[in-house]
C-alpha positions in Angstrom: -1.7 -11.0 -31.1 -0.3 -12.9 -28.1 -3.1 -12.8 -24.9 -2.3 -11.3 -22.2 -2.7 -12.8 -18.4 -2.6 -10.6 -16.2 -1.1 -11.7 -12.6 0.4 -7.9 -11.2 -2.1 -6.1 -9.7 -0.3 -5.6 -6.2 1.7 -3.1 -8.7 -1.7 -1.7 -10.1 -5.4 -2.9 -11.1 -7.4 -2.0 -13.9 -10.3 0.3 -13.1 -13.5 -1.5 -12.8 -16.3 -0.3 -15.4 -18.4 1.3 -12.6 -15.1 3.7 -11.5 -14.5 4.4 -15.2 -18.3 5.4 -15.7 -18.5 7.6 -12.9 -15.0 9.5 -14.1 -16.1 10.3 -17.2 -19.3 11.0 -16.1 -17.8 13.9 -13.4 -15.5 14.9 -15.7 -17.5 16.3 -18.8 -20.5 17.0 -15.9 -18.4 19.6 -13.2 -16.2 21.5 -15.3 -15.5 24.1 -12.2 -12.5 24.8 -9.9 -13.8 23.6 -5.8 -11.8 26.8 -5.1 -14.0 29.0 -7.6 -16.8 31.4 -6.0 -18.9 30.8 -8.8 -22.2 28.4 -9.4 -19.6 25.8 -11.5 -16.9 25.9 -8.2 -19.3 25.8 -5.7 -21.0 22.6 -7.6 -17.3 21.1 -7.8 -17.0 22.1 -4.3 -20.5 20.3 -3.3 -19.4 17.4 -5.0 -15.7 17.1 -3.3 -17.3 17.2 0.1 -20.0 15.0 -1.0 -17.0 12.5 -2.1 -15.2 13.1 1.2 -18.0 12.6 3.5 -19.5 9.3 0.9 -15.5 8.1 1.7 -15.4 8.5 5.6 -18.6 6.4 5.4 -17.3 3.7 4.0 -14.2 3.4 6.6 -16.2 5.1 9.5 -14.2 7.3 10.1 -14.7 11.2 10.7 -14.8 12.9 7.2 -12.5 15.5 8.5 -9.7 12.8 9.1 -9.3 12.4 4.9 -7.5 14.4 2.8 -7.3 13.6 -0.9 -3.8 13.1 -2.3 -2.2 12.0 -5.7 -1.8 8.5 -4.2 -0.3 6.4 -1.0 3.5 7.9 -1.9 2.1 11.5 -1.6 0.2 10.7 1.9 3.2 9.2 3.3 5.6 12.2 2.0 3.1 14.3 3.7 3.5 12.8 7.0 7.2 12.5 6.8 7.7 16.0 5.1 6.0 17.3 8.7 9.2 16.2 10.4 11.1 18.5 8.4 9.8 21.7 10.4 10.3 20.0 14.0 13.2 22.3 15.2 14.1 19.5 17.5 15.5 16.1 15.9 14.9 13.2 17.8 13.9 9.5 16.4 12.4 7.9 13.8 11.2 4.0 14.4 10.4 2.4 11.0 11.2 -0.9 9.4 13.0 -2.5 6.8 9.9 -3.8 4.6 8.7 -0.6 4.3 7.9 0.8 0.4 10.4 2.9 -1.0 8.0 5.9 -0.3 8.9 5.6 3.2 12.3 3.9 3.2 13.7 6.6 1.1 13.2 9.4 3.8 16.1 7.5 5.5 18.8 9.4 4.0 17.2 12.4 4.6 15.9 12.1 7.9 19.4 10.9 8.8 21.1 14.2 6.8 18.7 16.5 8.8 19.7 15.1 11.9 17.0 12.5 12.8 18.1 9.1 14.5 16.4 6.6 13.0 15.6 2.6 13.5 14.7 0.5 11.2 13.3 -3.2 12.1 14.1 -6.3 10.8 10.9 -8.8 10.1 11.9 -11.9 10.5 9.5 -14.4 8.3 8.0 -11.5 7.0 6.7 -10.0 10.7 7.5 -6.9 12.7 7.8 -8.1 16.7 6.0 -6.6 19.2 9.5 -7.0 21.4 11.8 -5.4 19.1 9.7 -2.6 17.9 9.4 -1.7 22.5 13.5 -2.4 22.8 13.2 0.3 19.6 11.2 3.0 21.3 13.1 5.7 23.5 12.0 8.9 25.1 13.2 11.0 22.0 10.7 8.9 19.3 8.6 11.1 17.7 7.3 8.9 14.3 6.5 4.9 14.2 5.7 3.8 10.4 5.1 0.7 9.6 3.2 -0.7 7.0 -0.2 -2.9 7.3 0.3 -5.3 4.3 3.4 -6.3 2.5 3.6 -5.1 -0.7 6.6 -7.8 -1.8 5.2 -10.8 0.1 1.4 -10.2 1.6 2.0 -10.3 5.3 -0.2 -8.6 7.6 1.5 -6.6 10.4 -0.4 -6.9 13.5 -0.7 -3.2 13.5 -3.3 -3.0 16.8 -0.5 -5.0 18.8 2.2 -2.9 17.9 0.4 0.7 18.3 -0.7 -0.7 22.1 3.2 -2.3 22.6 3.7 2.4 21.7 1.1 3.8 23.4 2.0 1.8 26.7 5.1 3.2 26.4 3.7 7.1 25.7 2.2 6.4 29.3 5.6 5.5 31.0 7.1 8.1 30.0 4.3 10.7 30.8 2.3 10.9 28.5 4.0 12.5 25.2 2.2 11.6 21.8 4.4 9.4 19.3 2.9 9.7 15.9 1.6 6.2 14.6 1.5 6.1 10.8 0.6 2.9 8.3 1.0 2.5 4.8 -2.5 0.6 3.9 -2.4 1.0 0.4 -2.5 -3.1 -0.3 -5.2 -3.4 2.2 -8.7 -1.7 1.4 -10.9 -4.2 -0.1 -8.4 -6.9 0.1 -7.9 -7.5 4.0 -10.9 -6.7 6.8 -9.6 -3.9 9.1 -10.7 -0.7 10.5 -9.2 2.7 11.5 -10.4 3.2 14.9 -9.5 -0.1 15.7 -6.2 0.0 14.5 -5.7 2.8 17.0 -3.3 4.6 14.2 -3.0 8.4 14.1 -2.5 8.3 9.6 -2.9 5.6 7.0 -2.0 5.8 3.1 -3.8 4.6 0.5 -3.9 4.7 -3.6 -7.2 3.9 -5.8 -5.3 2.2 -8.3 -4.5 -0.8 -5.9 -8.6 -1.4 -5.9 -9.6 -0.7 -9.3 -10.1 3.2 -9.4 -7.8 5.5 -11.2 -4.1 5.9 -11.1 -2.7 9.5 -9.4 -5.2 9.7 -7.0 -5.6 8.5 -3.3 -6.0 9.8 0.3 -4.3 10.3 4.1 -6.1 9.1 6.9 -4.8 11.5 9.2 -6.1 12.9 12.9 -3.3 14.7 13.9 -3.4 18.0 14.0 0.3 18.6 14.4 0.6 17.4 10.6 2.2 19.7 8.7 2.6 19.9 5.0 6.0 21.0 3.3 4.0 22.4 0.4 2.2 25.3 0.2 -0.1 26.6 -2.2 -3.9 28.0 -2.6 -5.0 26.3 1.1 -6.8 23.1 -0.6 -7.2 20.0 1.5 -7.3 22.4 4.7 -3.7 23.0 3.8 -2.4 19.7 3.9 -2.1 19.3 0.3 -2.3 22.4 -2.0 -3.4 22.1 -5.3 -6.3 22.0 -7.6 -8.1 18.5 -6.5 -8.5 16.0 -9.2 -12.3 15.6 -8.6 -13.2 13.1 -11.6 -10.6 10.9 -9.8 -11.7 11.4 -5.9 -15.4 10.3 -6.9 -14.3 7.8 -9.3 -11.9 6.6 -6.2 -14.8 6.7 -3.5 -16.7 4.8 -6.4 -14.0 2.1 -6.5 -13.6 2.1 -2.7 -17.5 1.0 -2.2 -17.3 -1.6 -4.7 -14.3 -2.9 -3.1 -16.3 -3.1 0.0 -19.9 -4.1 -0.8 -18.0 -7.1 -2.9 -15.1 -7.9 -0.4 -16.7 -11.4 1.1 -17.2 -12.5 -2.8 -13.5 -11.3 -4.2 -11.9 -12.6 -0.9 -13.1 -16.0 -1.6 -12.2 -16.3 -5.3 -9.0 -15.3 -5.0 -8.2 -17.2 -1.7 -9.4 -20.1 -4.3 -7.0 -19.1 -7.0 -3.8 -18.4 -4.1 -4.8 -22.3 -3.0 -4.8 -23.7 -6.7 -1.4 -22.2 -7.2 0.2 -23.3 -4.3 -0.7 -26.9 -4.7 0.1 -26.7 -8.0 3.4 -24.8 -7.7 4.2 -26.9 -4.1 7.9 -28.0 -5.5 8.8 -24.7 -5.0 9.2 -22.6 -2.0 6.6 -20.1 -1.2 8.1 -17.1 0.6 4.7 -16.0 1.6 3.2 -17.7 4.2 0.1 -19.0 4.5 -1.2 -17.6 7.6 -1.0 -13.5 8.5 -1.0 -12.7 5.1 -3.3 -11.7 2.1 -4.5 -13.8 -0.1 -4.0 -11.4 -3.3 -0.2 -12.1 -2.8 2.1 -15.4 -3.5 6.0 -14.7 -3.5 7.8 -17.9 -4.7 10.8 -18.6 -5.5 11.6 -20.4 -8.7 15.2 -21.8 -7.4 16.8 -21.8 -11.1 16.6 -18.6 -12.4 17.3 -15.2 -11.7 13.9 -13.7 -11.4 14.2 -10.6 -13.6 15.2 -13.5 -16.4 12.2 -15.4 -14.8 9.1 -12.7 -15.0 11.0 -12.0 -19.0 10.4 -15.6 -20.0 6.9 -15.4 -18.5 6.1 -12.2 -20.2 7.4 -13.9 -23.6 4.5 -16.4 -22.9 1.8 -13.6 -21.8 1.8 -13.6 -18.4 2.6 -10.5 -16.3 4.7 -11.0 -13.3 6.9 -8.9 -10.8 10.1 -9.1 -8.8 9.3 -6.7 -7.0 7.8 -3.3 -6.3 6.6 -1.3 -9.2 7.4 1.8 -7.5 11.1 1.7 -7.9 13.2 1.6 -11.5 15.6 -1.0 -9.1 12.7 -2.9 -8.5 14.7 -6.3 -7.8 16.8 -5.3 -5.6 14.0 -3.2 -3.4 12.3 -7.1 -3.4 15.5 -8.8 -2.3 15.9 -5.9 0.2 12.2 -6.9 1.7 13.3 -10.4 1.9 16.7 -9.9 3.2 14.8 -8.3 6.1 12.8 -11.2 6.4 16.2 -13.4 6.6 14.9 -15.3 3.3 18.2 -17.2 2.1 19.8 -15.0 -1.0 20.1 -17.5 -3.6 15.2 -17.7 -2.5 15.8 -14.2 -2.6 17.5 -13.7 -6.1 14.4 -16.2 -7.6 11.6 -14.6 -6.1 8.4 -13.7 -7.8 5.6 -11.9 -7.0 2.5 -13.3 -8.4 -0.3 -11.1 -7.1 -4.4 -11.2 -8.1 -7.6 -9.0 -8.2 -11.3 -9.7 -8.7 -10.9 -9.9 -12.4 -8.1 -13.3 -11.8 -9.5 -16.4 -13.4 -8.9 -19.7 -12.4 -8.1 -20.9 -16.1 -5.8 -18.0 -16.0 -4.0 -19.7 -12.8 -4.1 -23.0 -14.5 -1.9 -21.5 -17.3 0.4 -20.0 -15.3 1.1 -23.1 -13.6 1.7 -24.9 -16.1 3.7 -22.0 -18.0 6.2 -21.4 -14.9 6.6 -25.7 -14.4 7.4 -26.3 -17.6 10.0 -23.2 -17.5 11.4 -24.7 -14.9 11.4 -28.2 -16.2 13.0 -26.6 -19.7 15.9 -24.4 -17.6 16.4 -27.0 -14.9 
């Protein structure tokens, strides 16, 4: 059987054997409901809160500020959902390198009588200028995403909530909702909530080696709203039974991530160096600067790059075109770099190469040598 290499982890990871321990280990151990009133619930319940408040340590955050979700799409839904009670339709401010959890409220927003912006990011970066020539007296919602999920870069996300909140105070004073998907950043870039200055962040377990269908809303406003409704869990923002063998499992994940970051940051920065030298005929659409190092987007100049990450599957290597989150997934990629005003025919070639902890560097050796001589053959 053909090995597998494994170089598509900015669409998912596989959960590290400490996350997969403890999941197991909650899952035949609290067999109760959190929402039950007997000794089993109020042990899941214990353990939830335990999770919660083990979680806002990490980030530093209040504990009250997280609420568990079934991933980064569901957090973002729940922020955007909130618009749909406003009586009043103003504007929405978000931009055109979003994921397709966010870009997809477009339509909607649009249908329900919403204005809405979206920004171009030339190179692969929102501007400070254009997001403040975006802003009128009628925006209510900002969104824009920390790191790139198609090419790595790293919004400036500090800058751009200070270019909003100068402009809160010009015009009086009136809050304008911040939110940022993070979901490619914990573990994988330093940041941290407070000094972000964001109101709500996304993020998913699966993009740092916990479980899939699980993840969390950093949220600390209280004007938040969920569209759903249901038996009160989450304090209301998302109803349902919570999928506790996955939120400890996550939390487990999460302080792994952390505790190893300054270890994982500097083998993959190694293995995102190796493959640019060794790939340097080609152009690399992510830069090199501003953006993480568990991304490389290049473009491959002869092929198409759905017929690309094939013949490079055919050979054992995974690759993407673009975001896993879509059953369109090229063209949501060329959509992300038509934004960035890469040149179509880069666009059409792109492909996203992306790394964990668990990337070796004879594993990057092969797949340089695997893509060149692709090239060389279809040339």
């Amino acid at each position: 059987m053909q090995e597998i290499r494994y170089f598509d982890s900015a669409a998912t990871t596989i959960m590290s054997r400490t996350a997969l321990d403890v999941y197991q280990q909650v899952a035949s151990t609290y067999i109760g409901n959190p929402s039950s009133l007997h000794a089993e619930g109020i042990k899941a319940k214990e353990k939830l809160e335990q999770a919660r408040e083990d979680l806002a340590g990490i980030l530093s955050v209040p504990k009250e500020t997280l609420t568990f979700t079934g991933g980064a799409s569901e957090a973002n839904a729940i922020v955007f959902n909130s618009l749909v009670w406003r009586l009043q339709k103003p504007h929405v401010i978000i931009s055109n390198i979003e994921h397709s959890s966010i870009k997809e409220y477009v339509r909607l927003m649009k249908q329900l009588g919403w204005k809405v912006t979206t920004l171009n990011a030339p190179g692969g970066f929102i501007k400070a200028e254009d997001l403040r020539g975006a802003l009128t007296k009628q925006t209510r919602l900002v969104s824009l995403m920390l790191v790139n999920n198609v090419v790595g870069t790293i919004q400036d996300i500090q800058a751009l909530v200070t270019e909003v909140r100068a402009f809160e105070k010009e015009q009086g004073g009136r809050r304008i909702h911040f939110h940022t998907d993070a979901t490619q950043a914990l573990g994988k870039i330093p940041f941290s909530l407070e000094a972000l200055g964001v109101d709500s962040a996304a993020f998913s377990a699966h993009k740092f080696h916990g479980p899939k269908g699980v993840g969390f809303l950093y949220n600390t406003d209280p004007a938040i709203e969920s569209l759903s409704r249901g038996g009160g869990q989450e304090a209301g923002l998302r109803p349902g039974t919570e999928n506790l063998p996955g939120i400890v499992s996550m939390v487990e994940a999460a302080k792994e991530a952390m505790e190893q970051f300054s270890d994982h940051e500097k083998q993959v920065k190694q293995i995102n160096t190796l493959l640019r030298q060794r790939l340097q005929s080609l152009q690399a659409i992510s830069p090199v600067d501003s953006c993480s190092p568990y991304i490389l987007n290049i473009a491959t100049n002869h092929l198409p790059s759905e017929v690309f990450t094939r013949m490079l599957y055919d050979k054992g290597f995974c690759v993407s075109s673009g975001s896993a989150c879509s059953n369109n997934a090229k063209q949501k990629g060329e959509g992300v770099l038509d934004s960035m005003q890469v040149p179509p025919s880069l666009a059409k070639s792109s492909i996203r190469i992306s790394f964990s902890a668990d990337t070796t560097t004879e594993e990057a050796e092969a797949l340089a040598e695997a893509i060149t001589t692709l090239i060389q053959e279809h040339a």
